[in-house]
C-alpha positions in Angstrom: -7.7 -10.3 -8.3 -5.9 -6.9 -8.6 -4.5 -4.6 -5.8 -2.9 -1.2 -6.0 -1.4 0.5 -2.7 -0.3 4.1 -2.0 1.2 5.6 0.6 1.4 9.1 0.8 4.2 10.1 4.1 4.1 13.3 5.7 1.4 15.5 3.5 2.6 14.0 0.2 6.5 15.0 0.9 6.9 11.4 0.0 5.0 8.2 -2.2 4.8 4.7 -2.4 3.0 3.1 -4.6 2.9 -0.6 -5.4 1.0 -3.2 -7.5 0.3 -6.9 -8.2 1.3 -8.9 -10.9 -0.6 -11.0 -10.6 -3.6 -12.6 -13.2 -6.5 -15.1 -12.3 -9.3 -15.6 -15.1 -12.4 -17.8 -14.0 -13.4 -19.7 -17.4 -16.6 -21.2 -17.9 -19.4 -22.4 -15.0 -16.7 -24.5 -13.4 -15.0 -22.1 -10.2 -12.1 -24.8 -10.4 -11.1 -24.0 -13.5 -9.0 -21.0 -14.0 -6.1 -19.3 -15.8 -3.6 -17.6 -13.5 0.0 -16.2 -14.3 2.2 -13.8 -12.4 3.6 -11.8 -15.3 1.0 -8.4 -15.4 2.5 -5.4 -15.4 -0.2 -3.6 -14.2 1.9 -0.6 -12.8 4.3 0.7 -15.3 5.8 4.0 -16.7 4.4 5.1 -20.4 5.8 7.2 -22.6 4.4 10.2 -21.9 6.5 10.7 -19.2 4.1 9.7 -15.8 3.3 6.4 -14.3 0.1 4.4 -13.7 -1.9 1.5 -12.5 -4.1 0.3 -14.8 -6.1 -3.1 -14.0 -9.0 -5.0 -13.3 -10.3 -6.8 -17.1 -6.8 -7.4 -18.1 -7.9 -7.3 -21.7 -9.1 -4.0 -21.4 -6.4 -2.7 -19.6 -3.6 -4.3 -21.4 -5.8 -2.5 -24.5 -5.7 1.3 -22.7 -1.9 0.8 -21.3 -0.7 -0.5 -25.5 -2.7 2.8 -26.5 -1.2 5.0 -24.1 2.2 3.4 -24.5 2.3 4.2 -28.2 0.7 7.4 -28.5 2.7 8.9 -25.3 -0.8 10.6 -23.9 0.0 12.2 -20.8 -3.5 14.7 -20.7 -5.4 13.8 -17.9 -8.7 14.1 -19.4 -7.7 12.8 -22.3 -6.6 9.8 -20.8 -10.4 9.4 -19.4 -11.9 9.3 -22.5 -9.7 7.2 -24.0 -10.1 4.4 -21.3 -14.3 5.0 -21.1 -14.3 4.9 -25.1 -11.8 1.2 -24.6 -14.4 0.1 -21.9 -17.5 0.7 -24.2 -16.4 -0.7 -26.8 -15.5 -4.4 -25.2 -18.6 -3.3 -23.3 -20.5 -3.9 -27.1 -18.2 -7.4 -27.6 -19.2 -8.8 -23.9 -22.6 -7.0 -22.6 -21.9 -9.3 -19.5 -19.1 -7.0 -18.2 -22.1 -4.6 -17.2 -22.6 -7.7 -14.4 -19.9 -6.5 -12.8 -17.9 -3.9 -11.1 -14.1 -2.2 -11.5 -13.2 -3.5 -14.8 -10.8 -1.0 -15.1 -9.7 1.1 -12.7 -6.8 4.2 -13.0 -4.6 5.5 -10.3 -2.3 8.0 -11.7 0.2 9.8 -9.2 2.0 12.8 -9.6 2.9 16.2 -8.1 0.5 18.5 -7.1 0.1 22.7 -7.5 1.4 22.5 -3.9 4.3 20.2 -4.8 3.0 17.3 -2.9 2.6 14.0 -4.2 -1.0 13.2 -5.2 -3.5 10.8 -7.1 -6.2 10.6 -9.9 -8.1 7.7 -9.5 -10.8 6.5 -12.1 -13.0 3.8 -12.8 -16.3 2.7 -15.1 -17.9 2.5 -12.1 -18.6 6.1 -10.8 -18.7 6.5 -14.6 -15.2 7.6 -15.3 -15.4 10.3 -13.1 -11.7 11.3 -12.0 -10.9 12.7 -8.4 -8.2 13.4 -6.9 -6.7 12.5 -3.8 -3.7 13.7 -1.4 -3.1 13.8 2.1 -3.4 16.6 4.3 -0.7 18.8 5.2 1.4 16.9 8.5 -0.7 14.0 7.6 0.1 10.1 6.1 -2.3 8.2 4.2 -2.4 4.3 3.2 -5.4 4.2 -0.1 -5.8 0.6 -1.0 -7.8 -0.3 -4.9 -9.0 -3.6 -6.2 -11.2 -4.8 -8.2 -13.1 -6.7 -5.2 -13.3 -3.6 -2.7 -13.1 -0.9 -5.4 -11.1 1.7 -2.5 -10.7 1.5 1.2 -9.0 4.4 2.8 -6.9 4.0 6.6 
């Protein structure tokens, strides 16, 4: 269970963004039996200067947010292929993740060209493909992401 809300006020003159912490991991057949804590930090600042939202498989994104943590990364692109070349390889250590869907997804915000405040979101799967995402001028926007309804947009 994982949840990330923006909301951009006023064409991006102003964002919100919030996350959960919190972490519940279904072992074995048995739907009774789980693991849950509330201690992820699944939105967080990094070294290289931006913030992000990194969640879904917390293994997998605990293993992208310790990489980007240490090598202060802040390249967008570079930050894709880091996270697709993390997912592939648990991909080869649990073949079973390929069962299911967002497990990782990536909302960076930041400033746009124009000065408004904007998104890149990213996930394994629509293949790692980033796109970006602001509101329009005058406008407010409310994007939820989790790893049950992937985006929904009001």
């Amino acid at each position: 269970m994982s949840v990330c809300n923006i909301v951009f006020l006023n064409g991006g003159e102003k964002a919100y963004i919030s996350a959960d912490s919190r972490v519940c991991v279904i072992r074995g057949s048995d739907p009774e039996r789980y693991q849950l804590h509330d201690d992820a930090q699944k939105l967080q600042f990094y070294s290289g200067g931006f913030a992000a939202y990194i969640s879904g498989s917390m293994d997998i994104a605990d293993t992208v947010s310790s990489i980007l943590q240490e090598t202060g990364e802040n390249d967008i692109n570079k930050i894709v292929n880091l996270t697709k070349d993390v997912y592939r390889a648990y991909l080869l250590k649990r073949p079973y993740l390929k069962d299911s869907k967002y497990n990782i997804q990536v909302v960076i915000p930041g400033i746009n060209e124009d000065g408004k405040w904007g998104i890149t979101y990213f996930d394994e799967v629509d293949n790692f493909e980033p796109v970006d995402i602001s509101a329009h001028p005058g406008e407010d926007l409310v994007i939820g992401y989790g790893k049950g309804i992937g985006r929904l947009t009001l």
